[in-house]
N, C-alpha and C positions, 0 to 999 in steps of 0.2 A: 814431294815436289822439289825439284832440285834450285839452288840459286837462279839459276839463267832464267828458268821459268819463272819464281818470284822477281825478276827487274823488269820481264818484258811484259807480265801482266800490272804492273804497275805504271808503266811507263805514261805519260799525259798523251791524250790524243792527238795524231795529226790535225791542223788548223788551217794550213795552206789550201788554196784554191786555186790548183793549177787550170782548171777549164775554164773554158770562155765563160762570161756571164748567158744569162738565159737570152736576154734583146739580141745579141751580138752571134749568140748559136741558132738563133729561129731569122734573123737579115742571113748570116750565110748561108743555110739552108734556102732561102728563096732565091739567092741568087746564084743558087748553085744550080736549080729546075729551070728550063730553059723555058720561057714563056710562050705557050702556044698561042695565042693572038693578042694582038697588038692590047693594051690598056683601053683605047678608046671602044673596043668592040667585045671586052673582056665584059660581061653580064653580071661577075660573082665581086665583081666591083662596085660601093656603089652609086651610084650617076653625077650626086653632085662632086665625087671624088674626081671619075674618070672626067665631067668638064672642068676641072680645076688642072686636071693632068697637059688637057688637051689646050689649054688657054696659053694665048702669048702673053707675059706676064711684063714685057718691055714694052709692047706696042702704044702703050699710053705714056708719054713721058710726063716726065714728073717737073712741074716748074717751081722755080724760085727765085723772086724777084727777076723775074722775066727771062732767066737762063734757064736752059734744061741738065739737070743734075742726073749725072751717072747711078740711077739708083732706082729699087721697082718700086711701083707704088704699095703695094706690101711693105715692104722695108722704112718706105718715109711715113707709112700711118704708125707701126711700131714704135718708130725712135719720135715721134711726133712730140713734143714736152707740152703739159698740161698747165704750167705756168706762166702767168698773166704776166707778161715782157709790160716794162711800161715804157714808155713813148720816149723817143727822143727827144732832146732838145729842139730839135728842129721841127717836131707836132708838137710841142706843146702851146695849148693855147692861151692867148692872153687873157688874164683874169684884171675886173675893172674896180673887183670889191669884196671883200671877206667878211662874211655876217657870222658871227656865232649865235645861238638861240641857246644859253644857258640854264637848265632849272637851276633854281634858287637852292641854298644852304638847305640843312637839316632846320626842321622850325618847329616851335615849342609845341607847337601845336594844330588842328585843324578844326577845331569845336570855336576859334576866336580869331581875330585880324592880329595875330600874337608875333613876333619878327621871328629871329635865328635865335639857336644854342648858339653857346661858346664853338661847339663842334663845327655847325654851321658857318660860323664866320669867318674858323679856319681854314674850310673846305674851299670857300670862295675866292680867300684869300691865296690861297696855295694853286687855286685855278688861276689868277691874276698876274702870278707870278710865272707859271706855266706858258699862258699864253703871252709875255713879253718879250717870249726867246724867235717869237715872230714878227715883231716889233724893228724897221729897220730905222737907218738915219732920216730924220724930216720926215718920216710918217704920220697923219693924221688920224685919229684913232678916234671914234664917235661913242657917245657910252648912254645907255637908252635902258631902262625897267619899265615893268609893268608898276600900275597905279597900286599896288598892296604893301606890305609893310615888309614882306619876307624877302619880295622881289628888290623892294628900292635899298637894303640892308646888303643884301647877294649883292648888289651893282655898287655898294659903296662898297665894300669890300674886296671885290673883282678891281675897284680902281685904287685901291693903295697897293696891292699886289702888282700892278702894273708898273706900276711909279716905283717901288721897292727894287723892282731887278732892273728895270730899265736904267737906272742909277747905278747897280752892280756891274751890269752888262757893258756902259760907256756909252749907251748909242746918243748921237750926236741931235739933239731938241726934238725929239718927237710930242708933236699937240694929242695931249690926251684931255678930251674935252669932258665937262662937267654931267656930272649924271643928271639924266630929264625925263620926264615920264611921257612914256606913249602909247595911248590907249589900244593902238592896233595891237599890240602885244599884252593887251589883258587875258585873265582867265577866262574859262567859258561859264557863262553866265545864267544864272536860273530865274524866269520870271515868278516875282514874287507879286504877293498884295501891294507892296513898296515900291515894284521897278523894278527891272533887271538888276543881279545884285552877283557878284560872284558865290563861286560855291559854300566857302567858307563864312564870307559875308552875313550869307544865308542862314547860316546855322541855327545863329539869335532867333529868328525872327519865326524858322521850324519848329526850335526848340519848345517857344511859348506858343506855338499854339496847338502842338502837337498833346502838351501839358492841359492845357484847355479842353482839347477834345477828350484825353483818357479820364480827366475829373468830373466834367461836367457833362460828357457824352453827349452835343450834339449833332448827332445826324451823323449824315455821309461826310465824310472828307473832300475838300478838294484837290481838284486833282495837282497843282502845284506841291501841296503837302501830300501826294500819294508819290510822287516822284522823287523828292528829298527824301522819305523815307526809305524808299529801295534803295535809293544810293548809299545813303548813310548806313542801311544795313546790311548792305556786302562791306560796306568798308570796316564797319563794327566786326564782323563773323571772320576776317582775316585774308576775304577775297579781293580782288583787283576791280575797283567799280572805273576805274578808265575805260577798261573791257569793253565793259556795261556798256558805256555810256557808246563806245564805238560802232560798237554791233547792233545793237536794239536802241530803235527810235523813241525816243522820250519828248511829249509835247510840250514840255515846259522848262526842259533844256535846249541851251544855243547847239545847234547842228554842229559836227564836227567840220561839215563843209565852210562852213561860217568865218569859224576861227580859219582855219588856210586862207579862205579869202582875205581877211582883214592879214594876215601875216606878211602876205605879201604884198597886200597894200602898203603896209608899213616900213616892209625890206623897198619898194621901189620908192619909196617917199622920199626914206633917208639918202636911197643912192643919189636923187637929184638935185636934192635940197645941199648937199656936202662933197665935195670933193676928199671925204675921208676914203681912205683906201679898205679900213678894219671899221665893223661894227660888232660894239657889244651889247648884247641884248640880251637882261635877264629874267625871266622868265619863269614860266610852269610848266608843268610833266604835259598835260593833258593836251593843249593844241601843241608844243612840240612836237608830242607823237602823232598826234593826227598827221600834223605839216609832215612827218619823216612816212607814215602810210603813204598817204597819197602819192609820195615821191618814189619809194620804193616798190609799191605794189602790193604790200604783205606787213602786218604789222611786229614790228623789229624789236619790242618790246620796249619795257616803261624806263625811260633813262634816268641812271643813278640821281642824286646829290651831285650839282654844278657841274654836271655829263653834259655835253653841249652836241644839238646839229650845225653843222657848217657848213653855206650856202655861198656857193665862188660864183658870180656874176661872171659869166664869159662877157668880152670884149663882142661888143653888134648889137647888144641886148636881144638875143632871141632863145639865148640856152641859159642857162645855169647848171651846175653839179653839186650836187648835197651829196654829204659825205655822213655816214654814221655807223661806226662800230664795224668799224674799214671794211663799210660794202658804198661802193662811191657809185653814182645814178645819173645820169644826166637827163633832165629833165625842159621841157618846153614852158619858159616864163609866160605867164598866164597873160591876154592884153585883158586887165581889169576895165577897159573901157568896153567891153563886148560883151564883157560876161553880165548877164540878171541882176539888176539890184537884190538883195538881199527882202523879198517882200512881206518877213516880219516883223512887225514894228514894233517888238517887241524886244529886238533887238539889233536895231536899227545901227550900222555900221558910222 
C-alpha cells in the first residue's frame, strides 16, 4: 500500500450536511405536486383539519377593554398570561378592619393548662414585631386571647413585640390596647361530667377516670370518655386529631360549625364595639382552621406556631377576605341574626 493510500484511508470522515433537513425536503416535495382538489374536498385530509383550513380565523374580533385588537383569537389565547394581575388602585376596596386569628406559641404541653416554651414566647414575640411594620400613625390596635393560659401568654407577648418595633419604626402614638379575654375565641370544647371544658382542660378529668375504669373495670364507658379517648389516641400515635375531629362527627365535641359561628360573632363584636382599625386575636389551631375551611372551601392545613388567618372587613359590611398561605377568598359575612341559635346546651354560645 503506497503513502497516498495510507493518508486517505485514514483521513476523518466527512461531517457536513449539505442536504436539506428531512421537514424541509418532504414541505418541498408537497409543494412541489400540484394539488388535485381543493383541501376542503380533499378526503385523505382529515375533517377536523380540512374545517380548521376552511375557517375565517379573523371573523370573530378579539376585544380588549372595549377596542378591537389586530390580532386572531388563536393568537390572544396563546399569548394570554396565566398570572393573577392585581387590581389597581382604582379597584381597590376599602377595608374598615384587619383581624389576625393567631395560634398561640409552642406550649409545654397538652396533657395540662401548661403556658409557652421560651421558644414559644419568642415565636410570638417575633410575630408582634412582624406585624408592627403594618402598624401606621394614630392607629388603634385592639389586642383580644382566648381564656387558656397559652393563649393569654401568645397575646402578651404578641403585645411587647408590637410596642418593641413600633418604638424602632417612629410611628407617631399609635393605641395599642390591653390584652382581654374573649370567650368567642375559645377552644372547642368537649362536654364533660364537669361542663363543657376545653380539650386540654379535659385531660385531668379523662385522665382519672379513664384510670378508674382500666383498675377497677366498671362496665361500659361513657361515651364522653369514648371520645377523648380516640382523640387523644391519634394524637398519642403521631396522627392529626384536628382532622378527626373535622371530618367525623363526635357527640361530645363542640361542632366545628359552632366555633366559626361564635368566631364571628366575636370578629363583628369587636368591629362595633372599637373603632380599632387592627385586631389581634390569639388563638388556637382547631377553630382557626375550621374558620379558614369554611372560608376556602377545602381544608388548607393545620397552621404553624403564631401562623395567623387574616380577616379584611370590606367597607358596606357585606363581604370580607381572608387570606391564608396567600390564597385570599372573599367571602359573604354571615347575618348572625338569622342564622339558628346554636340548640346545644351543652355548648351554649
Amino acid at each position: 500500500m503506497t503513502i497516498e493510500d495510507q493518508s486517505s484511508s485514514s483521513a476523518l470522515p466527512r461531517t457536513e450536511r449539505p442536504d436539506a433537513p428531512a421537514y424541509l425536503t418532504r414541505h418541498r416535495a408537497r409543494r412541489s405536486v400540484p394539488a388535485a382538489v381543493p383541501d376542503e374536498q380533499d378526503e385523505s385530509i382529515p375533517l377536523y383539519l380540512r374545517q380548521f383550513r376552511g375557517r375565517d380565523h379573523r371573523s370573530d374580533p378579539v376585544m380588549y377593554d372595549g377596542n378591537v385588537i389586530g390580532s386572531s383569537r388563536a393568537w390572544a389565547e396563546v399569548t394570554r398570561t396565566k398570572e393573577i394581575l392585581p387590581e389597581r388602585r382604582d379597584q381597590l376596596a376599602t377595608i374598615d378592619c384587619d383581624i389576625y386569628l393567631v395560634r398561640h406559641g409552642e406550649t409545654q404541653g397538652y396533657s395540662s393548662e401548661s403556658g409557652l416554651t421560651p421558644l414559644g414566647s419568642w415565636q410570638a414575640h417575633r410575630r408582634g414585631q412582624e406585624i408592627a411594620r403594618r402598624v401606621t400613625d394614630g392607629m388603634t390596635v385592639e389586642m383580644l386571647c382566648a381564656p387558656t393560659n397559652r393563649a393569654r401568654q401568645t397575646g402578651e407577648h404578641l403585645r411587647r413585640g408590637l410596642l418593641d418595633n413600633i418604638e424602632l419604626y417612629g410611628r407617631g402614638n399609635p393605641s395599642i390596647g390591653q390584652l382581654r379575654d374573649d370567650r368567642n375565641f375559645r377552644n372547642f370544647e368537649v362536654a364533660t361530667p364537669e361542663g363543657p371544658r376545653d380539650v386540654t382542660s379535659a385531660f385531668r378529668i379523662y385522665h382519672r377516670e379513664m384510670e378508674k375504669y382500666e383498675r377497677v373495670g366498671l362496665g361500659e364507658r361513657p361515651g364522653w370518655l369514648v371520645d377523648i379517648d380516640r382523640f387523644w389516641g391519634i394524637q398519642q400515635g403521631g396522627g392529626d386529631p384536628i382532622t378527626h375531629w373535622l371530618t367525623m362527627p363526635m357527640m361530645y365535641f363542640e361542632p366545628p360549625v359552632s366555633c366559626v359561628r361564635r368566631f364571628w360573632r366575636g370578629i363583628l363584636t369587636v368591629h362595633a364595639q372599637t373603632s380599632a382599625r387592627t385586631v389581634l386575636v390569639a388563638t388556637h389551631s382547631g377553630p382557626i382552621r375550621a374558620f379558614a375551611t369554611l372560608a376556602m372551601g377545602y381544608d388548607p392545613g393545620e397552621p404553624f406556631n403564631t401562623e395567623f388567618v387574616r380577616v379584611r372587613l370590606v367597607a358596606g359590611g357585606t363581604t370580607a377576605l381572608v387570606l391564608y398561605r396567600n390564597r385570599v377568598q372573599e367571602v359573604v359575612i354571615p347575618d348572625l341574626g338569622a342564622l339558628p341559635p346554636n340548640s346545644d346546651s351543652r355548648f351554649q354560645e
